[in-house]
N, C-alpha and C positions, 0 to 999 in steps of 0.2 A: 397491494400496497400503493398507494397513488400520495404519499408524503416525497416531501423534495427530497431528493441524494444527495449528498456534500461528499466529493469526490477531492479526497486529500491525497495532494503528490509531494511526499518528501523529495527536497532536492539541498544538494551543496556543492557549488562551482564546476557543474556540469552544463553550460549552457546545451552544449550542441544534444544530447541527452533529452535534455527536457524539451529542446524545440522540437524533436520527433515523438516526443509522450504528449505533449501539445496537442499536434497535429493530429494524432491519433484519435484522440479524447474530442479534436475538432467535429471528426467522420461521424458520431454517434448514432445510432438510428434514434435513440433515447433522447428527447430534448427537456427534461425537467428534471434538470442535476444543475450543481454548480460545481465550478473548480473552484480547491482554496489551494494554492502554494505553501508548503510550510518549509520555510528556506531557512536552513541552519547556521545562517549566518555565510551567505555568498557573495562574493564580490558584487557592485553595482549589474556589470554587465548581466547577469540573472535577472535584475529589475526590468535591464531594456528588454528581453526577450521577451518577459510577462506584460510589457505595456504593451507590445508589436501584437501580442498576439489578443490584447482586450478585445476590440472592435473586430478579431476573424473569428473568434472560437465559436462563436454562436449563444453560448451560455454565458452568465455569471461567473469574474473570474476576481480572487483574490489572492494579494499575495501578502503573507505572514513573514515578519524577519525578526529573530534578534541577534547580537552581536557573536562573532565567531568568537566560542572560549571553549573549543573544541567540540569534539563528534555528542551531540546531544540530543539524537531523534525521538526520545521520550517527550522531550519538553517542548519544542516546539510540535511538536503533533499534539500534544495537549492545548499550546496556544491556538494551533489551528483547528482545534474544535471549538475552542472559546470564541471562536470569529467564522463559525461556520452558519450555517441559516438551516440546514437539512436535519429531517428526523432521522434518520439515516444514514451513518458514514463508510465511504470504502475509500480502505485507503491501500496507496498505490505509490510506490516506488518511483522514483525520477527518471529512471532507466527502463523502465517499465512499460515496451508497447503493448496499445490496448486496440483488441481485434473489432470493429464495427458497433458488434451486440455485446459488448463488456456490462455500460450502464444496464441496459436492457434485460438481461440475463441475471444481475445484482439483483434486480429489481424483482425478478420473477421468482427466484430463490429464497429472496426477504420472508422471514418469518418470525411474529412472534416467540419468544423463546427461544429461540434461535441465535448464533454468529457466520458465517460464514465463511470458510478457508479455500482460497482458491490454490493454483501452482504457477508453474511457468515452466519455458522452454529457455534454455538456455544457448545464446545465439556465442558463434565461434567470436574471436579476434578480431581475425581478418573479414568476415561477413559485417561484423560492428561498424568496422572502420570505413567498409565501402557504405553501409548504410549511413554513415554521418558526412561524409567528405562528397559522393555522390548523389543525398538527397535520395533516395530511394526509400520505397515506401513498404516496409513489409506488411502492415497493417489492410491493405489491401489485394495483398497473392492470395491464391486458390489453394485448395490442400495438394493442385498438383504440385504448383512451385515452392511449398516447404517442405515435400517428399524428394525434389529434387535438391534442395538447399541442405535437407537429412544425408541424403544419398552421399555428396561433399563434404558431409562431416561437418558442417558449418550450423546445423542444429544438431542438439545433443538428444531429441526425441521430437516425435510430433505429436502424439496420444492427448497430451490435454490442449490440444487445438481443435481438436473432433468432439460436435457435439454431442452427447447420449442422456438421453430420457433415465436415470439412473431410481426416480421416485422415492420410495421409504428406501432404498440400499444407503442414498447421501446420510442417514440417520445412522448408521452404526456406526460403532466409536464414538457415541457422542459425548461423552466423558475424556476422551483421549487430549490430552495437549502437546502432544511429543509431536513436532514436523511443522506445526503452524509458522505460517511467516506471516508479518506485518507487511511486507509488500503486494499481497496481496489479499486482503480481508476485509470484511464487510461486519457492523455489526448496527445494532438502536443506540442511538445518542442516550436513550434513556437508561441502556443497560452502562455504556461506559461511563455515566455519573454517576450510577450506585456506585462501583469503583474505583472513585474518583480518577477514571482516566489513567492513564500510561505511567509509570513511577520515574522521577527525574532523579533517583539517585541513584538510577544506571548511568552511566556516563562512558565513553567511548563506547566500540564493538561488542555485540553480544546480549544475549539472555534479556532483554524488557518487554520482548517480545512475548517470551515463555512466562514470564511474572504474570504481563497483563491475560495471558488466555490462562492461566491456571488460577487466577482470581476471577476471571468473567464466569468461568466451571463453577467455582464456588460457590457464586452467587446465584446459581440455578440455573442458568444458560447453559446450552447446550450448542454444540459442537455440529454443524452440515456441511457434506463435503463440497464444494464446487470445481470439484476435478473433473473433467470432459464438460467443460459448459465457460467458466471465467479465466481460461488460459489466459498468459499474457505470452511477452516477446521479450527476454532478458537480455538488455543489452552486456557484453564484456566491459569488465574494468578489471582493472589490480585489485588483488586481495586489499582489504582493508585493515588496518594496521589495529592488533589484537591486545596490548599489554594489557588492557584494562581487565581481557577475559577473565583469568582467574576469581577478581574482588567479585564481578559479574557472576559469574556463577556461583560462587557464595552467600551471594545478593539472592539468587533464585533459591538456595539451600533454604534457606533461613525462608522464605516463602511457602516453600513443601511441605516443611516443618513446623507449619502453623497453621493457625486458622483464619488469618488475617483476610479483609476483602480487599480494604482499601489499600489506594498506596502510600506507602511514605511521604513522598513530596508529588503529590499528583494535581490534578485540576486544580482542585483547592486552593494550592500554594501558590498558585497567581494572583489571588487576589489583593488587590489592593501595587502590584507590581506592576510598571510599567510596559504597554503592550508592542 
């Protein structure tokens, strides 16, 4: 695939966060992506970080805002496809470090018919905390020093750090939707417009994630794993705050239980809305 990658990082008033997913995405060995920011509505300071970092990242960088009226990651990730330039999106988390060969590996994985599910490791507290306050760069240690950082209990595994040749195995399950996350996935811009993109009538924590892969299934796309090849680095936060769950999962009920492709208030429902 030799089409651009629009590499989307949700983020919300996480500056110090985002300036190490930044940096990360700076290293790429891959130079033919762009970053777009899709900011949920964050304070200014999130803007300076994204202007500091225009002129070092190397690539093409955009930042997407609209007004905070709560946790809304469906819809601005839809805006930020609407202002993407790439046939190809992965999107990535704001917490989310990305190892060297991230783009690169996206890129090699890309397939027709195809979406993409990568994983992550998830980094302890206190390993978080020195990475943000100390500047420390995990994006760049060896499998010795996240075997040692494992050994401290400070990663919760290392397996999908290690690359493996996995071939037609990433193909099983490719029907499957149960486990996918939106932090870290890959798919064609042209599959998520049959879908019209992400449903904005999820709103807080939960399930838009599972609406959008089990409408992309639908729609005939199929399901490859990018476990042992697109690991990320998951930074620690506080739980995020759930009451919406319930309606949310009833939201994906009502999805299972039909035949619907597109979504409710999806791409579409931008139009004509201001950007």
């Amino acid at each position: 695939m030799a089409e651009l990658i629009s590499v989307i990082v949700t983020t919300y008033n996480r500056e110090d966060a985002l300036e190490a997913v930044l940096r990360s995405l700076a290293r790429q060995t891959e130079k033919q992506f762009e970053v777009v920011v899709a900011d949920d509505g964050s304070r200014p300071t999130t803007a300076t970080v994204i202007a500091a970092w225009t002129s070092r990242i190397g690539v093409p960088l955009r930042h997407v805002w609209h007004e905070d009226r709560g946790f809304r990651p469906a819809e601005i990730r839809n805006r930020a496809i609407r202002a993407c330039a790439g046939a190809y999106c992965v999107f990535l988390d704001g917490d989310c470090i990305t190892q060297p060969d991230f783009v690169a590996v996206h890129r090699g994985l890309a397939e027709p018919g195809y979406f993409v599910t990568g994983n992550r490791v998830l980094i302890s507290r206190a390993l978080s905390e020195r990475i943000l306050a100390a500047g420390f760069e995990p994006e760049s240690w060896g499998l010795k020093q996240h075997l040692a950082q494992w050994w401290r209990r400070d990663l919760n595994r290392v397996a999908p750090l290690v690359g493996l040749a996995l071939g037609p195995l990433r193909k099983l399950g490719g029907r499957r939707w149960q486990g996918a996350r939106s932090c870290n996935m890959a798919c064609f811009r042209a599959d998520l417009e049959r879908i019209d993109g992400f449903d904005a009538a999820f709103t807080g924590w939960g399930r838009e994630d599972s609406d959008f892969v089990v409408r992309l299934i639908r729609s005939g796309v199929r399901r490859k794993d990018g476990r042992f090849a697109t690991g990320v680095l998951h930074l620690w936060h506080p739980d995020s705050e759930r009451s919406q769950l319930p309606d949310n999962q009833a939201r994906l009920e009502l999805t299972l239980h039909s035949d619907r492709l597109r979504a409710v208030r999806g791409l579409s429902a931008l139009d004509g809305m201001p950007t």
